[in-house]
C-alpha positions in Angstrom: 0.0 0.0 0.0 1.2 3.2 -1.2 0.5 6.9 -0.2 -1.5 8.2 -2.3 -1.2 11.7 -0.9 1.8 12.2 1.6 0.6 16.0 3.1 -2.4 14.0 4.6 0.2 12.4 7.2 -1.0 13.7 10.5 1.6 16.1 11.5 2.2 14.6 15.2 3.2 11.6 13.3 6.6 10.6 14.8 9.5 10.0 11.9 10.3 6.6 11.3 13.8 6.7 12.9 15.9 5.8 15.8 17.9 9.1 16.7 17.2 12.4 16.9 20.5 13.6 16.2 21.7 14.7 12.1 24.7 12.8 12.6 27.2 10.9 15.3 29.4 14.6 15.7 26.5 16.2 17.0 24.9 13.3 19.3 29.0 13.3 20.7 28.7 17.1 21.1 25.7 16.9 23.1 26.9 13.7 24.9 29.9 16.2 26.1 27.9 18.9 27.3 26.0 16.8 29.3 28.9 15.1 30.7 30.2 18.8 31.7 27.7 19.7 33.3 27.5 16.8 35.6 30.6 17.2 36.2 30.4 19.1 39.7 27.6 17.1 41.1 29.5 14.1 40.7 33.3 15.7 42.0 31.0 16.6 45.0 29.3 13.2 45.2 32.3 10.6 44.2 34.3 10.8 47.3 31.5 9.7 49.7 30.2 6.6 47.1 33.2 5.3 46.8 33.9 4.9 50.0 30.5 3.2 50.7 31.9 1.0 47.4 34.7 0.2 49.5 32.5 -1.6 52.6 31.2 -3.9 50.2 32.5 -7.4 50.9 34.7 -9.0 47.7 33.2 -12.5 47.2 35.1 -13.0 44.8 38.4 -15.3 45.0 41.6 -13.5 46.0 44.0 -15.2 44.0 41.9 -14.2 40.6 40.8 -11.1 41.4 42.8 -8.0 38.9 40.5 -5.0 39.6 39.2 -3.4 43.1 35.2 -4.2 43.4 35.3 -0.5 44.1 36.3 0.1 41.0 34.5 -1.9 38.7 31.3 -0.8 40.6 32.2 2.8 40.0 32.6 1.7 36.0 29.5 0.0 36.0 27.4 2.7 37.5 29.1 5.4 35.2 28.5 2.8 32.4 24.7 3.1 33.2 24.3 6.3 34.2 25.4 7.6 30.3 24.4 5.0 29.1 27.0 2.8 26.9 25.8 -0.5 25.7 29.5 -2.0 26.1 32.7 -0.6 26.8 34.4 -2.0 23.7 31.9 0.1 21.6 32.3 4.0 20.8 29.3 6.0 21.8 27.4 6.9 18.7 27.9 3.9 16.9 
């Protein structure tokens, strides 16, 4: 079925794509200014979580363990809170 007559669309019609932004520049632009302005909050906020982070009991075994708990629960909160689907992925693609 084609469209006959594309102006009788209904204007609040949303378009048939999955980003908002023109291109991956301007989604990383936006990303940035975003990040910046967090920025404060999160210098004022980080020392305090982190140290909570560090209560947390490691069940993991000592002999195999490479990275602090602390840490990688900082990485994964940051991972969520901007939202990256993987870290091996560059935002925007």
């Amino acid at each position: 079925m084609t469209l006959r007559n594309p102006e009788s669309i209904h204007p609040w019609t949303l378009p048939n794509r999955k980003s908002s932004y023109r291109n991956s520049e301007e989604e990383r632009a936006d990303r940035q200014t975003a990040v910046e302005a967090q920025l404060p909050v999160w210098r004022a906020l980080l020392p305090g979580l982190m140290e909570k982070f560090s209560r947390i009991a490691d069940p993991r075994r000592p002999g195999s363990i490479r990275h602090k708990l602390t840490v990688l629960l900082t990485f994964g909160l940051f991972m969520f809170i901007f939202q990256y689907a993987s870290r091996r992925r560059p935002c925007g693609n």
